[in-house]
N, C-alpha and C positions, 0 to 999 in steps of 0.2 A: 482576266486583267481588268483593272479597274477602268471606267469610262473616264474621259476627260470633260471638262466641262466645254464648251464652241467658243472658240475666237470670231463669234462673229456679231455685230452690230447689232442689238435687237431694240428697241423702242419701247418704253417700259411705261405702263399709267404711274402717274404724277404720283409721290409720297411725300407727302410735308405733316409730320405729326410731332409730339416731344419727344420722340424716341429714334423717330425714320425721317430721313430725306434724300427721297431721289427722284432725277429729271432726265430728258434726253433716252441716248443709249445706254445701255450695262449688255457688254463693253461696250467705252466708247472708241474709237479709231486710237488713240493717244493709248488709253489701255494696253488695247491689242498690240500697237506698235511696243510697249516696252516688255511686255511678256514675251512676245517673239524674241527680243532680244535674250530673253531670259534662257530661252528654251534652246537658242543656239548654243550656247554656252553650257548647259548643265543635263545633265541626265534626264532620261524620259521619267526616271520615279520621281522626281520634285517636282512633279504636273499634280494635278486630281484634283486641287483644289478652286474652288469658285475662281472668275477671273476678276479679281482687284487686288489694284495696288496699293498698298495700304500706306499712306504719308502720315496719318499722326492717329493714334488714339487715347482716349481719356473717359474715364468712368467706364461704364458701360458700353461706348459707342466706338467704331471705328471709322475713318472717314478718308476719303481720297482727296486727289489733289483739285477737282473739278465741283467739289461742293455737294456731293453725297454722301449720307453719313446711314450706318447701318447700327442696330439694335444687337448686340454681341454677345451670341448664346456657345461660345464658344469657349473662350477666356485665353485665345489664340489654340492652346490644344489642355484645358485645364491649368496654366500659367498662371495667370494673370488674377490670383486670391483676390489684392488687396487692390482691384481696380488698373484698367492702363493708363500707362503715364503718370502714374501716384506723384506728386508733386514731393512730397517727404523719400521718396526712393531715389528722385531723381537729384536730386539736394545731394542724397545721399552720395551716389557714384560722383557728381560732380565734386564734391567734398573734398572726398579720396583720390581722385584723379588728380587734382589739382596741388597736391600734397608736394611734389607727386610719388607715389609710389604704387606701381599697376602689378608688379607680382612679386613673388619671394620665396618661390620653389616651396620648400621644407621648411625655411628660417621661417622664426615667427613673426608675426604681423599683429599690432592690436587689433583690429575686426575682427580676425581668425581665435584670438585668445575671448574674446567677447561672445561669438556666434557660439565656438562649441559649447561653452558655457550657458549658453539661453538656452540650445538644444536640451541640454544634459537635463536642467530644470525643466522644463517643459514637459518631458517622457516620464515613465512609470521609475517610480524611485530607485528599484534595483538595476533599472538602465542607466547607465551612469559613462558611456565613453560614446564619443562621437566623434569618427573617422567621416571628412570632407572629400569629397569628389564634383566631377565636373559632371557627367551624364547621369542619366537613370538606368540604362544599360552599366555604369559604370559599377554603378552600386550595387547591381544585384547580382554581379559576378564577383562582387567580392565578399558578397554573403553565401554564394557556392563555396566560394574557396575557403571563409570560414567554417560553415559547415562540416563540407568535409575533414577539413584539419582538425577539430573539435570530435570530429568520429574517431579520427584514427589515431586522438589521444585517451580518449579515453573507452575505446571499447573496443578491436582490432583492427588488422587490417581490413576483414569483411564488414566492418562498420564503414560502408562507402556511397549507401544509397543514397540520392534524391527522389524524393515523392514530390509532383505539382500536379497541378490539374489541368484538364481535358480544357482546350478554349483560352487559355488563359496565354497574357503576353507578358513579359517584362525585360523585351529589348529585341535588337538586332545583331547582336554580337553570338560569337560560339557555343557560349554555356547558358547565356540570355537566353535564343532562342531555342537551344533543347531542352531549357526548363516550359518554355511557353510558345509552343506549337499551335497557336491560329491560325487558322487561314492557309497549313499546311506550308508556314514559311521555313520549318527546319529543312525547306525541300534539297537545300543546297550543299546541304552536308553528309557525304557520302559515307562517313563511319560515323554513326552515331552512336553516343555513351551509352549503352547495357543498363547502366545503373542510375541513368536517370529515369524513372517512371513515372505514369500518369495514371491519378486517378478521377473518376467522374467530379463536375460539380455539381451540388445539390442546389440547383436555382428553383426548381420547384415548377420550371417550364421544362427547357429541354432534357433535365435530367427529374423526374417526378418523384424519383427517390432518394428522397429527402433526411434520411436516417443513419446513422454515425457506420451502422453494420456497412453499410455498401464498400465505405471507406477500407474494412476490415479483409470482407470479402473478395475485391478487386487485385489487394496487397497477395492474396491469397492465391488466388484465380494468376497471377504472375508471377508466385512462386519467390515472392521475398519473406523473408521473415524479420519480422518486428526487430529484434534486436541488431539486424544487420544497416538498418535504419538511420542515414549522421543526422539528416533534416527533411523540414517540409515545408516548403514555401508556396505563399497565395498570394494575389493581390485580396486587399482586405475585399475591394469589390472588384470584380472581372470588371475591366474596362470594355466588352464586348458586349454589356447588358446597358448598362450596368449590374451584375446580378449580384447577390449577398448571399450569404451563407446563414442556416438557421443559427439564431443563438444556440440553440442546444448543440448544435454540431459542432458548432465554434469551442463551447467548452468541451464537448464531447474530442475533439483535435487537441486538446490545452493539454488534458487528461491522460490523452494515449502518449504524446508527447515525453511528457513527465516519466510518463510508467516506463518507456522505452529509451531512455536515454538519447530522446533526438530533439535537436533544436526546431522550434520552431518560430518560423521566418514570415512578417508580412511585409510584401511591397503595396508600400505607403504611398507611391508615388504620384499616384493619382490622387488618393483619397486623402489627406495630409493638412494640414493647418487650413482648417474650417471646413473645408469640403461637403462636408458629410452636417454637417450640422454639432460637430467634434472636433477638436483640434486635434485629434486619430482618428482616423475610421474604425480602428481598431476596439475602440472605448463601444462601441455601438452591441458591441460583443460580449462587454463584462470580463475578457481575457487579455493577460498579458504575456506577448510574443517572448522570445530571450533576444531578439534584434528584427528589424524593420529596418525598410530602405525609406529615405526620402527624395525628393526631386521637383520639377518644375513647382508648383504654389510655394518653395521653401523661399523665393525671391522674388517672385511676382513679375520678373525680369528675367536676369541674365543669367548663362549658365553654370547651377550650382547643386549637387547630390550629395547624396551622404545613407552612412550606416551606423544605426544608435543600438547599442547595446550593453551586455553585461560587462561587467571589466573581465570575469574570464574566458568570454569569446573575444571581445576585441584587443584582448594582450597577447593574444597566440602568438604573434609573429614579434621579431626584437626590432633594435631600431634598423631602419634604409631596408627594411624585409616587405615591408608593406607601405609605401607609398605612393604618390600620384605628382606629375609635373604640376599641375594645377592644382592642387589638393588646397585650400582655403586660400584661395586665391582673394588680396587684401578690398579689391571692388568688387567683387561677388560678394563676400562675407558681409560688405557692408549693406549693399543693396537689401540681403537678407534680413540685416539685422532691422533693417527701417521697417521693411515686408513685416515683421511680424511687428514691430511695435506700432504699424498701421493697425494689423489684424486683433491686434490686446486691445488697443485707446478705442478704436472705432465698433469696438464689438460685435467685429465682422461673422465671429463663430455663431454669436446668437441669432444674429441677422441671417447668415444659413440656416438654422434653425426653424426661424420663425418666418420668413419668406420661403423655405424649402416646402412646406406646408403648404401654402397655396399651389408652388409649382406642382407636388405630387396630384394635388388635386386638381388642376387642370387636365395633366397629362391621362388621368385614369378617367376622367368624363370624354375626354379625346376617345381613348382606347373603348370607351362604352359607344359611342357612337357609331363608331367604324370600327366594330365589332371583328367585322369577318376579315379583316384586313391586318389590322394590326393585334397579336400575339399578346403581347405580354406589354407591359410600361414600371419595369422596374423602377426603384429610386428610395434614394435618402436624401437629405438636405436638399443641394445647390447642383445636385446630379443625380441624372433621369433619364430615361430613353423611351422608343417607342419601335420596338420590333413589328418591321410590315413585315407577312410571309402569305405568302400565297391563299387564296381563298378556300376554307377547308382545313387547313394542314398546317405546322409549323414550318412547316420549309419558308426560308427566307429568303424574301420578294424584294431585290438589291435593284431592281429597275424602278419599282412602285418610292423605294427609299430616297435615291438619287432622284429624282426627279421629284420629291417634297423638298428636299434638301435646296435643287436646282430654282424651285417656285420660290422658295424663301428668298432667296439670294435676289432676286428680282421684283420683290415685295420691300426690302430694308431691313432683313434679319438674316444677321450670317451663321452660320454652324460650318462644323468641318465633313468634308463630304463622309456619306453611314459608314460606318464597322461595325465587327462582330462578326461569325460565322457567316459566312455567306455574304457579307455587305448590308444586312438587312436591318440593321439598328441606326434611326434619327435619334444621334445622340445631343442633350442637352444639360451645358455644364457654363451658366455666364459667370463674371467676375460676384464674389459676395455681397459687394457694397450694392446691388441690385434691390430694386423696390416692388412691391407687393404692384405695382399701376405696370409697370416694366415687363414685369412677366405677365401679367394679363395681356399685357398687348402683344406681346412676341409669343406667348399659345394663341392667341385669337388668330393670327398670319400661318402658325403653323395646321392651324384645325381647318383654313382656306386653303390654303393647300392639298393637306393630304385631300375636301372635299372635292380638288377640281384633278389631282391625279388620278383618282378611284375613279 
């Protein structure tokens, strides 16, 4: 079970720089007294994370109600593309609120006729429909259910499998998590689907074998056969690395896909307008999916997901067969629509780009350093990690992780506490509009840290 971080008063050296400010205790009494409050009220699983309150953020920074402002490598959990508190987002929902018109079930909404439509342009030409949702779980259960139904049109009823991969998460829900079993969270589900499988991923750490065959092999070694196949869904990057898949493998999957009559599915959700240094992660590949999920960067805010694809997977179902209470919900849709026309004007994708660049290169002079500690330091763009595992070995080192994570936190740079296999990956992923001076300074606190955890 994951560690908590201490409700207790500690005394912090002074941080006053252009990025950090903090004084006093972290936590201070007032903190702790409203966290408590928190915890009386809600479940043990909405703990884990650093103790602060968060009252307002902006840019890069998050800042409490006492005059501490923290450097935000976070972007709340990969949310927050186009900066928090975007003053044009905020515009935006108030806009629309004030209209007022706050939902509309099914009926249409202009934002919702405006968003799918930006969608639709945006994504690879032959994707051309986009079905709105509220969660990221929401989304990528409704690319199972596409899938399959898309199997069992056009190739029998034995056309029922799902293939994903080893490590890999895309939600908390039924089919969410028996597609993406980290961290052994299907643990709760006592019949688990036969037919969804898993095959290795080729991060080129914990799996070394990096070549399309394994893919082939493992299909094999499990006893399905290729045409029994509906689909295959990835996150474009495992959120637990971040790890990537080789190009060649990627078209090497594009390839098998095609030949086998199975869709293939990437969850965007993380990696998605700009992230990556691409307004898909996807693009990084040279391949294009037949649908992808979208979700948190799609509003930089409030909650909004979605599934882009071909018109003959997302026309499977007729009308009131496939929709959502929330489904383009008229203040999300708009929030969205700002989020990305921040992310166009402001040339936030290049700015991932070309500031991701430096962060990679920090992180791998880090991982040169402390060698024997930290594993691997995958990344593209605007998202990076740094896998600590134990000295010697890959096994991953979730106390050595937590406690860099913990120093940060008490330094003026917040992240969300490690994931990945084992808890062992400091993952780093701040808002885009981020500066090349920004990330210097927030790896400089991280490279103190892991120096004084080790």
């Amino acid at each position: 079970m994951a560690k908590e971080f201490p409700l207790v008063p500690t005394e912090v050296e002074p941080v006053s720089t252009k990025f950090r400010r903090l004084s006093g205790s972290i936590p201070n009494p007032e903190t702790i007294r409203e966290i408590e409050k928190l915890r009386e009220a809600e479940p043990v699983s909405m703990r884990g994370q650093a103790p602060v309150i968060w009252d307002r953020a902006e840019g890069v920074n998050v800042y409490d109600a006492y005059g501490n402002m923290w450097l935000d490598f976070s972007s709340g959990v990969l949310v927050t593309n186009a900066g928090h508190g975007c003053k044009k987002i905020a515009d935006a929902i108030i806009d629309q609120a004030s209209r007022p018109l706050l939902t509309t079930y099914c009926f249409g909404n202009r934002p919702r006729i405006e968003l799918v439509q930006k969608l639709v342009s945006l994504a690879p030409k032959r994707l051309n429909k986009a079905f709105v949702l509220s969660t990221g779980a929401e989304s990528t259960e409704c690319a199972l259910k596409l899938m399959r139904t898309h199997g069992r049109k056009t190739g029998t009823d034995n056309k029922n499998i799902i293939v994903s991969f080893e490590d890999s998460f895309h939600g908390r829900t039924l089919g969410a998590q028996q597609m993406g079993r980290l961290g052994g969270g299907e643990g709760w589900i006592k019949n688990l689907d036969p037919e969804i499988v898993q095959v290795p991923f080729p991060d080129g750490f914990r799996c070394e074998e990096i070549g399309f065959e394994l893919f082939e092999k493992t299909l094999a070694r499990l006893g399905v056969e290729p045409p029994n196949v509906a689909g295959v869904i990835s996150e474009t990057y495992q959120g637990a690395g971040p790890n990537f898949m080789p190009k060649q493998y990627a078209k090497d999957l594009r390839q098998w896909c095609s030949k086998n009559g199975a869709l293939l599915c990437f969850d965007e959700i993380q990696a998605g307008f700009g992230r990556c240094g691409t307004m898909w992660g996807f693009e990084l590949y040279d391949v294009v999916p037949d649908l992808f999920c979208i979700g948190k960067g799609v509003s930089s805010s409030l909650p909004l997901s979605g599934v882009i694809g071909t018109e003959e997977v997302m026309d499977l179902y007729g009308p009131n067969a496939m929709t959502s209470t929330h489904s383009g919900n008229p203040i999300c849709c708009a929030a969205a629509l700002a989020s990305i026309e921040v992310i166009e004007q402001e040339r936030l994708v290049e700015n991932a780009a070309r500031v991701g660049l430096a962060l990679q290169e920090h992180l791998q002079r880090i991982r040169s350093e402390f060698s024997d500690m930290i594993g691997f330091a995958p990344g593209a763009g605007l998202v990076g990690g740094l896998l600590m595992v134990n000295k010697g070995t890959k096994e991953p080192n979730y106390e050595l992780a937590w406690n860099v994570v913990d120093l940060c936190f008490r330094r003026g740079l917040l992240m969300f506490a490690p994931v990945g296999a084992g808890g062992g990956c400091v993952k780093i992923a701040p808002p885009l509009c981020i500066s090349k001076e920004a990330i210097a300074e927030g790896c400089e606190v991280i490279r103190g840290a892991v120096r004084q955890a080790v």
